[in-house]
N, C-alpha and C positions, 0 to 999 in steps of 0.2 A: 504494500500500500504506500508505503511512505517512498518506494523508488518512482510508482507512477506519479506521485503528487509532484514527486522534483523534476520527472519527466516532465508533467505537465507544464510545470512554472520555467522549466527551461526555455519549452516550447514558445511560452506568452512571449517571453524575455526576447526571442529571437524575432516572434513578430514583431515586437514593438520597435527594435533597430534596422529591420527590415520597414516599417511602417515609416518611422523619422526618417527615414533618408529617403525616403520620397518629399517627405514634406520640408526635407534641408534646405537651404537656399544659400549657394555659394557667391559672393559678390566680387567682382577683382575691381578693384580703385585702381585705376592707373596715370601715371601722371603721365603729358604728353600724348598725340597724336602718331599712331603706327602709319606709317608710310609703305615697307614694303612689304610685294604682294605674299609671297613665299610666308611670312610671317603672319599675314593677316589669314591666309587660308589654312595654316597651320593650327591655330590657334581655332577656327570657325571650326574645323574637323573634332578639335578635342571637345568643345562647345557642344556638338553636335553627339558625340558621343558618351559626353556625360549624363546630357539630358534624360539618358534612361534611368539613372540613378538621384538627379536632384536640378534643380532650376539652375541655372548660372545666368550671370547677370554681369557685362563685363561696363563698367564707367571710365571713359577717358576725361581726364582733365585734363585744362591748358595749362603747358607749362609757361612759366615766367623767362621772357630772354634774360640770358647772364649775358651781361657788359662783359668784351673782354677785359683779362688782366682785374677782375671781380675782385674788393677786398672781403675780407672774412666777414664783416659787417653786412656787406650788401649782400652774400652770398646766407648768410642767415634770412634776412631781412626776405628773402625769394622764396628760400623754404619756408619761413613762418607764411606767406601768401599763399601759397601751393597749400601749405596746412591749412590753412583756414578753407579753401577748397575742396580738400579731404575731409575733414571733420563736417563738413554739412550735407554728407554723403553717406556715413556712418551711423546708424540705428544706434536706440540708447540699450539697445538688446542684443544688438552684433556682440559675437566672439570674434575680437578683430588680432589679425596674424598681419605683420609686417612682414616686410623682408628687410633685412638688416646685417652688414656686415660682421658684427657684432652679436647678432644673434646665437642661437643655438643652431646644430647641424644635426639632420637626422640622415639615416638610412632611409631605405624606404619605405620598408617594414615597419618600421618603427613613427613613420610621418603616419603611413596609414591606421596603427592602435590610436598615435594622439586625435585624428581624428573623428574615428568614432567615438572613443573619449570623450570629447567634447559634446557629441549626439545625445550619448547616452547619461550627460551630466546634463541634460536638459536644455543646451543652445539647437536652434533651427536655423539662425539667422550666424553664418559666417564670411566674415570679410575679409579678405588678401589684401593687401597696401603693396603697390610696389610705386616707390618714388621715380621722384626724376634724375636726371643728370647729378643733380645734388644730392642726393639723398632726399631724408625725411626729418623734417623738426622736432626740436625736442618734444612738443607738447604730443604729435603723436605716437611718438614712439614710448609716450609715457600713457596714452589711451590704451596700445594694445596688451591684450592680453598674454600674447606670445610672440617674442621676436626670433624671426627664423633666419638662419644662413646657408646659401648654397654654396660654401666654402668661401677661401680667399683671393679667388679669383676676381679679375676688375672685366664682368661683362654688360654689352648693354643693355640699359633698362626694361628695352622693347624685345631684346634677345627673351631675358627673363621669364617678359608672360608665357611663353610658348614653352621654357621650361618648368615656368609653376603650373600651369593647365596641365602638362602632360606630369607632371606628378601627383595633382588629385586626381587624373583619371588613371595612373597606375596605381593611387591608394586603394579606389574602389575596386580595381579588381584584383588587388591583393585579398581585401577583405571577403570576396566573391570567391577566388580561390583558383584564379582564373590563370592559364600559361602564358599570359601577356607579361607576367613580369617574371623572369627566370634571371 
């Protein structure tokens, strides 16, 4: 009796994470306009094949031109602007993930448990940050929940979305169980 009851509540358990990730909603804040095509169809693909798994919702912001020869002042002064752009774009309910040099670094195994983790701790609503040229302001990088790093390499910004899309859609089929990610 008491193995069917755990069967039982194991069963719910798996609906209801099975359930939430329909009802997820992944957001990517991006600062700046994508340009080229390669990237943009890249990314429309991974778009297109998450959708089985949870909403995505990609936001481009304008970036601010940097003066050349920019001093550290004015180069704040761009990203607090950018900031203030990002944060009116960010739910008071978002689980928001930056991207950050600084940040933490996952396998991928290990990106895909944090986010379910975060499903199953009760957020639906999660947001990506990928800054611009500059980075990202102190204020948001003090909003997010979790700052992530895809090591110490210097790539660019717009490279990025196309490898952050393709690592939530290798999360989900980590977690599916699926031979896309080997």
């Amino acid at each position: 009796s008491t193995r069917k009851e755990s069967s039982a509540a194991s069963d719910v358990y798996k609906r209801q994470i099975v359930k939430s990730r329909f009802e997820m909603n992944i957001k990517l804040i991006t600062v700046g306009k994508l340009k080229e095509k390669y990237l943009t169809e890249g990314i429309a693909e991974y778009t297109k094949r998450l959708s089985r798994f949870c909403k995505v919702q990609v936001v481009e912001l304008i970036d601010e031109k940097t003066p050349e020869n920019a001093s550290e002042a004015q180069n704040n002064q761009i990203m607090a602007r950018e900031g203030e752009r990002i944060q009116a774009k960010i739910g008071s309910r978002d689980y928001v993930i930056v991207l950050a040099i600084e940040g933490k670094q996952f396998p991928s195994e290990e990106f895909s448990q944090k986010l379910e983790a975060i499903v199953v701790n009760g957020y639906s609503d999660i947001t990506f940050i990928v800054g611009g040229s500059l980075g990202l302001s102190k204020a948001i990088k003090q909003r997010a929940n979790l700052k992530m790093s895809f090591g110490l390499l210097t790539l660019p910004h717009q490279l990025m979305r196309l490898v952050l899309i393709e690592q939530i859609y290798r999360a989900f089929m980590i977690q599916q169980g699926s031979p896309y990610h080997k």
